[in-house]
C-alpha positions, -999 to +999 in steps of 0.1 A: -257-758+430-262-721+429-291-701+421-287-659+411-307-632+401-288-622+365-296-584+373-262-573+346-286-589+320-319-576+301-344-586+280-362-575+250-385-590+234-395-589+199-431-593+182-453-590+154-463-610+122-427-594+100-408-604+134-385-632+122-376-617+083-368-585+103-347-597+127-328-619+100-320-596+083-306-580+112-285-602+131-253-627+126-275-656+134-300-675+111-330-667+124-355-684+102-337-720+110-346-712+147-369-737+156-394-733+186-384-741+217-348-735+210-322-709+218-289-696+198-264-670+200-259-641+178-245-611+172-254-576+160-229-558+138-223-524+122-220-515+086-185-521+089-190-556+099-177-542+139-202-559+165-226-537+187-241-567+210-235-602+215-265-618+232-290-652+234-319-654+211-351-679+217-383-687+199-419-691+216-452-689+202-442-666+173-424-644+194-385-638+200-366-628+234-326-616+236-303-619+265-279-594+268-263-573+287-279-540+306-257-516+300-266-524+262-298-537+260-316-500+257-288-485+228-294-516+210-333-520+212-338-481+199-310-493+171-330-522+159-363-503+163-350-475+140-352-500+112-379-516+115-399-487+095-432-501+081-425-538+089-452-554+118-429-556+146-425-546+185-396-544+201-399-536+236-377-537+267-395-568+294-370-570+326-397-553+345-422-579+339-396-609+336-365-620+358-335-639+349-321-666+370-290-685+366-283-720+381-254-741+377-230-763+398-232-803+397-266-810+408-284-786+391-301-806+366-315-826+398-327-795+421-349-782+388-363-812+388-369-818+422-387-785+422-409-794+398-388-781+368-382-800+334-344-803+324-344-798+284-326-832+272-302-809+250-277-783+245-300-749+236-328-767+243-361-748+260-391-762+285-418-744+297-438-751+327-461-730+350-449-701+330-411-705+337-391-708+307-359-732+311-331-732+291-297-754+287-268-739+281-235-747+278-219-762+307-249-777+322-261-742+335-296-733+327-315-700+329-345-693+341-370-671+328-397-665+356-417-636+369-409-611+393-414-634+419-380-643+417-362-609+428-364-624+458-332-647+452-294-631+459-281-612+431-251-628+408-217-613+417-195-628+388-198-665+390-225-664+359-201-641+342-175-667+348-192-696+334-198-679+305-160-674+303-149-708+311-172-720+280-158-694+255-195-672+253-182-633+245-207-608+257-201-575+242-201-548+263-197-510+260-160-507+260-156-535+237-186-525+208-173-520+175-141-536+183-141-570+175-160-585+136-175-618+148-148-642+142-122-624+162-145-634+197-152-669+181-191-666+174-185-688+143-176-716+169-206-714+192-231-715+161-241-678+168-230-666+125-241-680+095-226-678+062-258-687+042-284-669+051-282-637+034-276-599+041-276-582+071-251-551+085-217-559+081-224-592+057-200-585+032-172-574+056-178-607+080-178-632+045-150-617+028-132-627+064-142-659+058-139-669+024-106-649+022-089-661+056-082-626+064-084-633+099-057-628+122-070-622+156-088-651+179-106-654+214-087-672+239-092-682+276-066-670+301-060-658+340-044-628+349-044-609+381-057-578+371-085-569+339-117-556+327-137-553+296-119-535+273-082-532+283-058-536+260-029-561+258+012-560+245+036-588+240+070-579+229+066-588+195+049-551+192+063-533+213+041-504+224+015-515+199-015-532+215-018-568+202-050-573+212-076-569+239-101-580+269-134-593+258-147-607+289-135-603+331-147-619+363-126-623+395-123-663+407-105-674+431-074-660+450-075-625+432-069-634+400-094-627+372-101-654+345-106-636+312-116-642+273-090-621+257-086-615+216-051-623+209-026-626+176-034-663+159+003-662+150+020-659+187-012-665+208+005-704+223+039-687+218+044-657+234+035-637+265+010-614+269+003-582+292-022-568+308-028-522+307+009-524+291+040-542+283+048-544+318+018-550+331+004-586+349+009-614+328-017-639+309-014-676+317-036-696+288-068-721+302-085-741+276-115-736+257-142-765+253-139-758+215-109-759+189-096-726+183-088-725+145 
């Protein structure tokens, strides 16, 4: 088991009585079928249906708290707050107040429990005891949401990063906003977009994907020896024209760098891909725990 400080991640937290029509009719994720005690996915798009944040949304008492990423969390937060006009809500920024731990490895389930924890029975499931917040995620790897108390504990370097890879969970970050529409990075396959429950930015855009089959760009799991967030990739189909691009990064082991990379539907299982440029460090294919479509 290992236990990290998730210091790359924020939190803000959203309140009020108009809190859960507001924030439906912001984000890719139905919101109003949220039920307490429960966590989702989502994503935040533009206009143009392009996504600005990926993140993890939960429900408790009334209220509603998003993971995502620091180097986002404060762009996004005076985004959403922009529109929230004369609507009874509060969105405020709580990573002072509230610290993020991530545990996973085999016997995690047992050492929260051992320390007193309760281990939610399902996937997206939430407990709360003695003010700590527990949640299940994918992968049998569960974060914490405790007090400061908890900066105490080492900080992550990558591993939490890299389960979210290995279980095909994109986090937008900012060299990768209002690249990708939500399908290209899979969030229709993790439950984090909706198709029924009405408007939000980018609605139109992301449905007309859908009900057309206009899409021609997937997530895929891969290792490579060198990438970050962002870079673009080339196979020789095109030439010198990027074919797609890094969602996702984190070293493992012997140098190489597993990756979630958005790749042409049409070649993805059939062709090579590089890395920076046509010539650059190859991309070897790992599965997903989900069909690809």
């Amino acid at each position: 088991m290992a236990a990290a400080l998730l210091t790359d991640f924020s939190l803000l937290r959203f309140s009020g009585s108009d809190t859960q029509a507001f924030l439906n009719g912001q984000l890719t994720c139905d919101v109003q079928a949220l039920q307490p005690a429960t966590s989702t996915y989502g994503g935040y798009c533009t206009s143009k249906g392009r996504l600005l944040a990926t993140f993890l949304l939960w429900r408790d008492d009334g209220e509603y708290t998003m993971l995502l990423p620091s180097a986002i969390a404060e762009p996004v937060r005076k985004r959403l707050a922009m529109y929230i006009l004369r609507s009874k809500v509060k969105a405020e920024d709580i990573s002072a107040t509230q610290a993020c731990v991530g545990i996973d490895g085999a016997d995690a389930a047992t050492s929260i429990a051992a320390s007193g924890g309760r281990v939610p029975d399902r996937v997206h499931g939430i407990t709360t005891q003695e003010r700590v917040a527990t949640i299940r995620l994918p992968g049998d790897r569960y974060l914490l949401v405790t007090g400061p108390d908890a900066l105490q504990l080492p900080a992550d370097t990558g591993r939490w990063s890299a389960g979210d890879i290995a279980n095909g969970i994109p986090f937008i970050q900012p060299a990768t906003q209002e690249e990708f529409v939500p399908q290209m990075v899979n969030l229709d396959l993790i439950g984090a977009l909706s198709y029924t429950k009405g408007c939000y930015p980018g609605q139109e855009i992301v449905a007309r994907t859908h009900y057309l089959g206009r899409l021609k760009q997937r997530m895929y799991r891969a290792t490579v020896a060198s990438a970050a967030a962002g870079d673009k990739l080339y196979c020789a189909e095109l030439g010198d024209q990027a074919a797609g691009r890094i969602v996702a990064a984190a070293r493992i082991a012997d140098g190489q760098h597993d990756v979630l990379a958005v790749l042409q539907t049409a070649n993805a299982a059939t062709t090579i891909y590089h890395c920076g440029s046509s010539q650059g460090p190859a991309l070897s294919l790992k599965p997903l725990p989900y069909q690809v479509n």
